[in-house]
C-alpha positions as CSV (number, residue, x, y, z in Angstrom):
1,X,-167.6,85.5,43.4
2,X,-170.9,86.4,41.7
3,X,-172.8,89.3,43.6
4,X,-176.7,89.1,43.4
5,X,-178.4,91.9,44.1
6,X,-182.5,91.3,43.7
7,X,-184.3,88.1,43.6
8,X,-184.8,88.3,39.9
9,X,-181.1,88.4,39.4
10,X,-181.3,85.6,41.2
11,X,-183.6,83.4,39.4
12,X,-181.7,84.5,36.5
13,X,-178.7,82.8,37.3
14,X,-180.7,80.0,39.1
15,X,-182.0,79.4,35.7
16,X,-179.0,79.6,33.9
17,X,-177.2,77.3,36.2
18,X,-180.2,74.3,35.5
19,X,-180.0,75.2,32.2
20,X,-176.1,75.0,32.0
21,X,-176.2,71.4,34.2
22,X,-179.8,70.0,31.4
23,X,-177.5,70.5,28.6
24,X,-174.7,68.8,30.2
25,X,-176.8,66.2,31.7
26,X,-178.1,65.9,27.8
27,X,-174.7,65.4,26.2
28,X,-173.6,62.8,28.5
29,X,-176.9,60.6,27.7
30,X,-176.2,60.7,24.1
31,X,-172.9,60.2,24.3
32,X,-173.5,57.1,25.6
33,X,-174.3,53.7,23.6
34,X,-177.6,53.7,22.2
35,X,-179.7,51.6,24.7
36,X,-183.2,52.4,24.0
37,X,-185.0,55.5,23.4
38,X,-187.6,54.6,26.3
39,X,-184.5,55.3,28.6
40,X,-183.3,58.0,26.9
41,X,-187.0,59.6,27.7
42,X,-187.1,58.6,31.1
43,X,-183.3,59.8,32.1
44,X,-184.5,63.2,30.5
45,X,-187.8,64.1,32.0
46,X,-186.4,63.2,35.5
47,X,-183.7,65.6,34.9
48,X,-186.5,68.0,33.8
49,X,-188.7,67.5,37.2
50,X,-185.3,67.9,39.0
51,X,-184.6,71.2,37.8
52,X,-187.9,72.1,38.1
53,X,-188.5,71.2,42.0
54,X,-185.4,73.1,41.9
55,X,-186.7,76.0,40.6
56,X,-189.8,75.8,42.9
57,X,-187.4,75.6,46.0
58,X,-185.5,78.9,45.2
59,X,-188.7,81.1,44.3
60,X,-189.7,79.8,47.7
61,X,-186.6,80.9,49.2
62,X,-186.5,84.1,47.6
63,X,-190.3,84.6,48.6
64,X,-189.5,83.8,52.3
65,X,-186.6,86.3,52.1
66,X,-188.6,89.0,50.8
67,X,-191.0,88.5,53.4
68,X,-189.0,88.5,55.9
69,X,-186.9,92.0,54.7
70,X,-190.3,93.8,54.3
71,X,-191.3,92.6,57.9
72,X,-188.0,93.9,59.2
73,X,-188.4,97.1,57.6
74,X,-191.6,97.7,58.5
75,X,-189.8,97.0,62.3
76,X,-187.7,99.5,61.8
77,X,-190.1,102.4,61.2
């Protein structure tokens, strides 16, 4: 199991994992048979807009949880 301790670790890894599952996503569309390079396009920048909504959703997270840990230790003093 991976232990994360800080939000930028985080997006670290959140980036690493998009870009691990890009290049995979790549090397299965050329591996196909050649269709047409239109398609090829297409198939690549919705993977692209995919990892980056992706990418949008964990900084949100992240932000949310770092809201809410500075509220709760402002409680607590």
């Amino acid at each position: 199991m991976i232990k994360i301790k800080s939000g930028l670790e985080m997006r670290h890894f959140a980036a690493a994992v998009i870009f691990i599952f890009l290049s995979v996503s790549a090397i299965s569309v050329f591996a196909e048979e050649p269709r047409t390079k239109k398609g090829f396009t297409c198939n690549l920048k919705r993977l692209i807009d995919e990892a980056k909504e992706t990418v949008k959703k964990i900084d949100d997270e992240l932000e949310k949880e770092e809201i809410e840990k500075r509220n709760r230790q402002r409680e607590v003093k």
